[in-house]
C-alpha positions in Angstrom: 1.3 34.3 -18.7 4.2 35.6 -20.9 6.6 32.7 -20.0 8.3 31.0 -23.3 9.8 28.2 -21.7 12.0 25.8 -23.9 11.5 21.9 -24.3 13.9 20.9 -22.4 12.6 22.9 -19.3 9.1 21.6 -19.4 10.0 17.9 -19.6 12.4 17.9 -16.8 9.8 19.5 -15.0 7.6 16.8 -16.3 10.1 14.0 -15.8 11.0 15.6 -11.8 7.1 14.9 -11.0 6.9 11.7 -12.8 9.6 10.9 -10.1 8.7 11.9 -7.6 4.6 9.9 -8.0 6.6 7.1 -9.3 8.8 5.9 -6.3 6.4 7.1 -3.7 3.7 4.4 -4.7 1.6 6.2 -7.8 -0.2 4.0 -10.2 1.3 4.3 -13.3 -2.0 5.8 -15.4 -1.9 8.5 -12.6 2.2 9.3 -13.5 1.4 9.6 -17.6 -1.5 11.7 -17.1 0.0 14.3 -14.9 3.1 14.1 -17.0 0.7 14.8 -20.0 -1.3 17.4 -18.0 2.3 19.5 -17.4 3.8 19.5 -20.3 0.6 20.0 -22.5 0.2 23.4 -20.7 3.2 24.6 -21.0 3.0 23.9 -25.2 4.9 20.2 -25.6 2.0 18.9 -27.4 3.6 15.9 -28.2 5.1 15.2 -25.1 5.5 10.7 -25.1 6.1 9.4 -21.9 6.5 5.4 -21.7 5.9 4.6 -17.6 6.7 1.0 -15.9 6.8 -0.1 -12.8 10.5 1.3 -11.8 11.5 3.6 -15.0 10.3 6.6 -16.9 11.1 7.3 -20.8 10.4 10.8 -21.9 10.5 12.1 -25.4 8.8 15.0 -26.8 9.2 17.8 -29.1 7.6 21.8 -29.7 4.5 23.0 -31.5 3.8 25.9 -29.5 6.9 26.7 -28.4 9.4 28.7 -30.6 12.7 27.1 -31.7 14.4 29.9 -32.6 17.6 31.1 -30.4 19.2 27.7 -30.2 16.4 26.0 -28.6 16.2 22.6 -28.7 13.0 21.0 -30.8 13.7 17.5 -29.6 14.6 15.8 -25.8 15.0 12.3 -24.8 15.4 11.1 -21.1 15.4 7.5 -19.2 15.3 6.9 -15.8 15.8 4.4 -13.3 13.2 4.9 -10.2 13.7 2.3 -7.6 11.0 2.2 -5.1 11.3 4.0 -2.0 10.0 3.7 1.5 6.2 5.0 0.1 5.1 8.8 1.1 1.2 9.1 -0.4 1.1 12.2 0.7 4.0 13.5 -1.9 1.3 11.5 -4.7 -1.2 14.2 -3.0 1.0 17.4 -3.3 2.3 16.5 -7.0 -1.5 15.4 -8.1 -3.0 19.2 -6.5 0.2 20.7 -8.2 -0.8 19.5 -11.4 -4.2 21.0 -11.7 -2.9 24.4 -10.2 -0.6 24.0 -13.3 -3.4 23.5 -16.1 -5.7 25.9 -14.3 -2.8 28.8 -14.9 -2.3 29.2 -11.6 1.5 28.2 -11.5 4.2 29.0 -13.5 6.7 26.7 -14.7 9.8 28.3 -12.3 7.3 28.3 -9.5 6.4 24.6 -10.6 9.9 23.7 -10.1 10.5 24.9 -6.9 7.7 23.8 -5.6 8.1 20.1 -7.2 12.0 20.4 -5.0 10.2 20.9 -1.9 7.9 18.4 -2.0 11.0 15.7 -3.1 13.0 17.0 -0.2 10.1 16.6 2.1 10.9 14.4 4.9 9.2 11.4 6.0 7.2 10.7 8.8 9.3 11.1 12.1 10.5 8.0 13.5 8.6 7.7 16.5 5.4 7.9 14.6 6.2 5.1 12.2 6.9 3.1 15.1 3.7 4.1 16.5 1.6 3.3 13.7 3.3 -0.3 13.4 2.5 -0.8 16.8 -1.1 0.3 16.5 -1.3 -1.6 13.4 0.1 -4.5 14.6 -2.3 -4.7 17.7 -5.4 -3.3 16.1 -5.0 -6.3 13.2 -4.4 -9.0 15.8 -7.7 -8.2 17.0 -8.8 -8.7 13.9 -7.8 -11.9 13.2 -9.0 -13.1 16.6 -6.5 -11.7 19.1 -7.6 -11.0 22.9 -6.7 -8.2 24.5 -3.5 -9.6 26.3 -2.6 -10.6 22.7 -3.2 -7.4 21.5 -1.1 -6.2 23.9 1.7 -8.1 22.9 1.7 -7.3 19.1 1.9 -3.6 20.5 4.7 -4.2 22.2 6.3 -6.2 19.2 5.1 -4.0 16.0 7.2 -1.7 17.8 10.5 -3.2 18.0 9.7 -4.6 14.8 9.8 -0.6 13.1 12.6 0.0 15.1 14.7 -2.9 13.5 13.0 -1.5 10.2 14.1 1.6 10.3 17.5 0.9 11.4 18.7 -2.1 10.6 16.9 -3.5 7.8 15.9 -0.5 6.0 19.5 1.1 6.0 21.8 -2.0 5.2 20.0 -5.2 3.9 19.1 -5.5 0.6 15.0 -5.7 -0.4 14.7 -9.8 -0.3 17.3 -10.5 2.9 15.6 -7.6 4.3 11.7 -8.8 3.8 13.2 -11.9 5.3 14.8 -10.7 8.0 12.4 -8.7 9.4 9.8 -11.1 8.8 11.9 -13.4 11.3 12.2 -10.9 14.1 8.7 -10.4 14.3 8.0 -13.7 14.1 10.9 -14.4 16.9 10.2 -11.8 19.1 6.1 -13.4 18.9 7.3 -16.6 20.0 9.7 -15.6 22.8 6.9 -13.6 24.5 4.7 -16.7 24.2 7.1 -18.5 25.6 8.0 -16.4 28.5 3.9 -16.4 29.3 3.1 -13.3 27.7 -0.3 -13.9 25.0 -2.9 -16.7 24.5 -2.6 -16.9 21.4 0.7 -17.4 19.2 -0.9 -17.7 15.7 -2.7 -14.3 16.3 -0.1 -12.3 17.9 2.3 -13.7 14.7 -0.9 -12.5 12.4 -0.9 -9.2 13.7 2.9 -8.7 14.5 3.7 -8.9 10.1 0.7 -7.2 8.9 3.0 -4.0 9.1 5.2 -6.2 6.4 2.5 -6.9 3.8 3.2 -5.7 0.5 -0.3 -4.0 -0.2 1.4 -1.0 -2.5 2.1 -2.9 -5.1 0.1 -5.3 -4.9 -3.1 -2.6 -4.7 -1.2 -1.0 -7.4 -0.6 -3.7 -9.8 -4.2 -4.6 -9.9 -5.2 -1.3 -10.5 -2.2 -1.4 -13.3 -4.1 -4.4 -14.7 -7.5 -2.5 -15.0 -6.3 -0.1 -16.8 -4.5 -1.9 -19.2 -0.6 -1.4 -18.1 -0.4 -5.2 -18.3 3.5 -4.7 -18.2 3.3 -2.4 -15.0 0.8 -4.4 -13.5 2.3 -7.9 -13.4 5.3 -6.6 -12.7 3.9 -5.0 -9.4 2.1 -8.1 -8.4 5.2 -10.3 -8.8 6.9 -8.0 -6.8 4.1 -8.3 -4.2 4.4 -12.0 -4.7 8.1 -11.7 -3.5 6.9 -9.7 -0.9 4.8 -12.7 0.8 7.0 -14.9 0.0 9.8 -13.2 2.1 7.4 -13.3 4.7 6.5 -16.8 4.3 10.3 -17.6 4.5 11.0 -15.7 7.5 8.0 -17.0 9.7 9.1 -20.4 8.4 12.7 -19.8 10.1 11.7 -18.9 13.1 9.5 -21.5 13.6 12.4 -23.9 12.7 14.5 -22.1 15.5 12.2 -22.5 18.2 11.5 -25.9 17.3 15.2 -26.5 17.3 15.5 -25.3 20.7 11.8 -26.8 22.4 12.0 -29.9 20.4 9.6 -29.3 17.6 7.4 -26.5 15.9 4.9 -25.5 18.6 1.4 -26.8 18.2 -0.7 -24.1 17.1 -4.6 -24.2 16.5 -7.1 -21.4 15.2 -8.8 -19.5 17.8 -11.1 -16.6 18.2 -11.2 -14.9 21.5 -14.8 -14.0 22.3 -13.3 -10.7 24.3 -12.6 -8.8 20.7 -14.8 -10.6 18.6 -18.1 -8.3 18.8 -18.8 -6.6 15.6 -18.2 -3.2 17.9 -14.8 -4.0 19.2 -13.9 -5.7 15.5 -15.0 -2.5 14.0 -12.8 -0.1 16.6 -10.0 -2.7 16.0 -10.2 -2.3 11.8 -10.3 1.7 12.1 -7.5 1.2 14.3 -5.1 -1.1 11.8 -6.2 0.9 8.9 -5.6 4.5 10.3 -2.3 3.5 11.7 -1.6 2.1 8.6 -2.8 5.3 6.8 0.2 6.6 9.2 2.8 4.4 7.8 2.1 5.0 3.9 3.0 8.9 4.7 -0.9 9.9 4.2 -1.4 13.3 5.6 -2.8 13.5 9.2 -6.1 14.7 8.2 -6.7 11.9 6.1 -6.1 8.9 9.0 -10.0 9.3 10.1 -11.8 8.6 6.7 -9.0 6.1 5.9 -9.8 4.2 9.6 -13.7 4.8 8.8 -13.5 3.0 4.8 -11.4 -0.1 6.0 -13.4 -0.3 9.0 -16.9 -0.7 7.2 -15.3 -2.3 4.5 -14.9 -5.5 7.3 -17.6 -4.8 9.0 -20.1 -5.4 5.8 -17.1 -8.8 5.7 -17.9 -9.8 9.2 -22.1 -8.9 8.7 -21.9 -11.3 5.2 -19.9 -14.1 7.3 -22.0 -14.5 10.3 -25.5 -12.9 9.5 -25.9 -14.7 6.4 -23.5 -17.3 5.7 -21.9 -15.8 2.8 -18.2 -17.5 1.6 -15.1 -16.0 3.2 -14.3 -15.4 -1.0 -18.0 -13.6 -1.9 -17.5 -12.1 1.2 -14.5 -10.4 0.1 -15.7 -9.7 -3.2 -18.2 -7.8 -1.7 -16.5 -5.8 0.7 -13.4 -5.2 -1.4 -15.7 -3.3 -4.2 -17.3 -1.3 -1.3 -14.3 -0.3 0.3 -13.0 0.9 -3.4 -16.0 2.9 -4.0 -16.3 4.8 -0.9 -12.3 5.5 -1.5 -13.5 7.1 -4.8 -16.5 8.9 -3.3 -13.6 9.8 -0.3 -11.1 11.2 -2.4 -13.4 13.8 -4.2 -14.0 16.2 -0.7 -10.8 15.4 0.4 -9.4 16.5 -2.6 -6.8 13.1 -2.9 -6.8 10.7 -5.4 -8.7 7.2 -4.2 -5.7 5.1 -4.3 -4.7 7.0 -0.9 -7.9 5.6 0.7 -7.7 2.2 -0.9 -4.4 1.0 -0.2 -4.8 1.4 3.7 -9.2 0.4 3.4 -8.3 -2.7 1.9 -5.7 -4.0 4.5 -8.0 -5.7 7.2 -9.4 -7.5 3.8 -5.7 -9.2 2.9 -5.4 -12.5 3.5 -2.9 -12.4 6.1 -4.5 -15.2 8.5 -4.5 -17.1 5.1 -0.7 -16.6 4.3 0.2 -17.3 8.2 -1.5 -20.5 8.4 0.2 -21.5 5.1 3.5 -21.5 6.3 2.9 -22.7 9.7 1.5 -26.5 8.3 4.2 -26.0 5.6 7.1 -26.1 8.4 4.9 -28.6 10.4 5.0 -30.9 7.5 0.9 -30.9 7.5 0.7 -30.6 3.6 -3.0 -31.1 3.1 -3.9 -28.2 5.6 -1.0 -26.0 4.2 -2.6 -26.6 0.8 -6.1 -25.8 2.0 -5.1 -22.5 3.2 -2.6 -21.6 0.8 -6.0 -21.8 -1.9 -7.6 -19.9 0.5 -5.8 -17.2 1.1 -5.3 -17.2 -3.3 -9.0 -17.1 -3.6 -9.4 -14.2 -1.0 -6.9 -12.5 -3.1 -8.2 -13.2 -6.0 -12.0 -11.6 -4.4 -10.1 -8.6 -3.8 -8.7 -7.8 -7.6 -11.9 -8.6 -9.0 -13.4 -6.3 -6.1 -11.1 -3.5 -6.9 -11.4 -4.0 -11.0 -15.3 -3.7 -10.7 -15.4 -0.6 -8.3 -12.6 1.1 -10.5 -14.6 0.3 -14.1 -17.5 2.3 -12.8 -17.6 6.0 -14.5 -16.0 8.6 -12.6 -19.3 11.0 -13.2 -21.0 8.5 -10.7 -19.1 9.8 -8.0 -18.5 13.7 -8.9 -18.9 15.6 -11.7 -15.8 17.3 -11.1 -13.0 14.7 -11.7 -10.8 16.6 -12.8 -9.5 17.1 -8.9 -8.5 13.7 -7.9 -9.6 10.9 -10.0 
């Protein structure tokens, strides 16, 4: 290759793919080392790139390149990356473009162009998000121990629910009134078809109908932040996933006070499990079913929704076997499960040629403690403190199963799974 490029050149490019994996949901070790990877080809040996959670700082100056003819020898940039609706499969295209970089099979012109195409990529159409919400939403309410008319329901409402994401929310409200908005119109449009005599069971169809809303990006992301030592990043991300629930919490919280406004008190609401979806078969269908259409709503590409679906799916079905075969804690349960979910992401991700996180954020979603989080705020608003406490600890410890999960899995050597890491990671 007989391209000089200047400084300046290469870290743009740099800084245009640190974007780009930055707002669509990249961990932040990924976004230095592809960064690195770019600009070390190209002859910035001391390219320094300082990464958090919603910015990029990018200094660097030559070694190999030659300074003469004006060139600049220095370069400093900063930017602001607000997080955008999340698009894995733009992580994918800027993680393969990488390696075709440091392999010499891209020059730094083509690099660009290609880096433009993949930021101008659109999203998934509109009708497919709202299908996957839909799918999500219904497959999850089985999950949590939804019946089939139930299920029905939430596919009805994770519908609507998209469509009032998409086009309401999503365009005008900001990320907190959002999050609580559209938390309430699930939550609303739940209750009204419970009331009109449409589902058994309220508590699941509500379960299912804001799984679509969980924060699992950055809250996946922040504990994989934390294990590798971006302690910055990774709080960061989880308080942001914190805010996240709590949005959700507030909104299912006002729409419980509504309807009890308007039926004279919060409806009386008990756990349930209906028998007709609670087989380890149809639980298993129901899992690949949330997590695939899940897969669908993070932007994965379409040949990755089956081994996404498969990884969650036996990810709760080793859950459900620990539970009810031998009487293993909700929490161990999750442990256990959580760090076999992350490993089969990693073993995933090498024929597939994607990194794991792609995998793990959508494997790990029938595992989050929505049920937990749900029955939280409904003995909150019912003034039953001791129950909301009980499942508000919970739902912390699940979580808590689930980081420890994810930061065992993710400390095991990458030679374990292939000995060519160097195309995913």
């Amino acid at each position: 290759m007989t391209e000089q490029p200047n400084l300046t050149e290469v870290l743009d490019v740099a800084a245009k793919a640190g974007h780009i994996l930055l707002e669509n949901g990249a961990e932040i070790s990924r976004v230095e080392d592809i960064m690195s990877r770019i600009s070390s080809h190209f002859g910035v040996d001391s390219g320094n790139f300082y990464v958090l959670s919603n910015g990029i700082f990018t200094t660097g100056h030559t070694n190999k390149i030659t300074k003469s003819g004006g060139q600049a020898s220095t370069y400093a940039n900063v930017e602001f990356i607000p997080l955008k609706a999340i698009q894995l499969s733009k992580v994918v295209a800027v993680n393969r473009l990488s390696y075709d970089i440091a392999n010499g099979k891209t020059s730094l012109a083509e690099a660009r162009e290609r880096l433009e195409q993949i930021s101008t990529a659109p999203a998934k159409p509109a009708w497919e998000q709202i299908l996957g919400s839909a799918f999500g939403a219904a497959g999850f309410c089985a999950v949590f121990g939804g019946g089939w008319i139930d299920c029905a329901v939430d596919l009805v409402v994770g519908g609507l629910l998209y469509v009032f994401v998409l086009w309401v929310s999503g365009r005008y409200l900001s990320k907190i009134v959002g999050g609580v908005c559209n938390a309430l119109v699930a939550t609303l449009l739940c209750v009204i078809a419970w009331r009109m005599g449409s589902g058994i069971s309220l508590a699941n169809v509500i379960i299912g109908a804001i799984m679509p809303l969980i924060p699992g990006v950055p809250f996946v992301n922040g504990v994989r932040d934390l294990a590798n030592s971006d302690y910055i990043a990774g709080f960061t991300r989880l308080t942001d996933a914190m805010l996240g629930f709590f949005c959700i919490a507030v909104g299912v919280s006002l729409g419980f006070i509504i309807d009890g406004s308007l039926h004279g008190g919060v409806a009386n609401l008990t756990m349930m499990v209906n028998p007709q979806t609670a087989g380890l078969l149809w639980q298993f269908l129901a899992a690949f079913t949330g997590t695939a259409a899940f897969a669908l709503l993070f932007g994965i590409d379409r040949e990755h929704y089956l081994p996404a679906g498969i990884i969650g799916a036996i990810g709760w079905a080793l859950y459900l076997i620990l539970v009810r075969e031998y009487g293993a804690s909700p929490t161990g349960a999750t442990f256990a499960a959580s760090t076999l979910v992350c490993i089969l992401s990693r073993f995933a991700a090498i024929p597939f040629r994607i990194p794991a996180q792609g995998f793990l954020l959508c494997g790990i979603f029938p595992l989050v403690p929505g049920a937990g989080i749900f029955w939280f705020t409904y003995y909150l608003t019912d003034e039953q403190f001791n129950l909301s406490l009980q499942s508000g600890w919970v739902a912390s410890k699940i979580a808590m199963a689930i980081v420890l999960g994810i930061i065992l899995a993710m400390e095991l050597p990458q030679r374990i799974f292939s000995a060519h890491n160097h195309m995913t990671h």
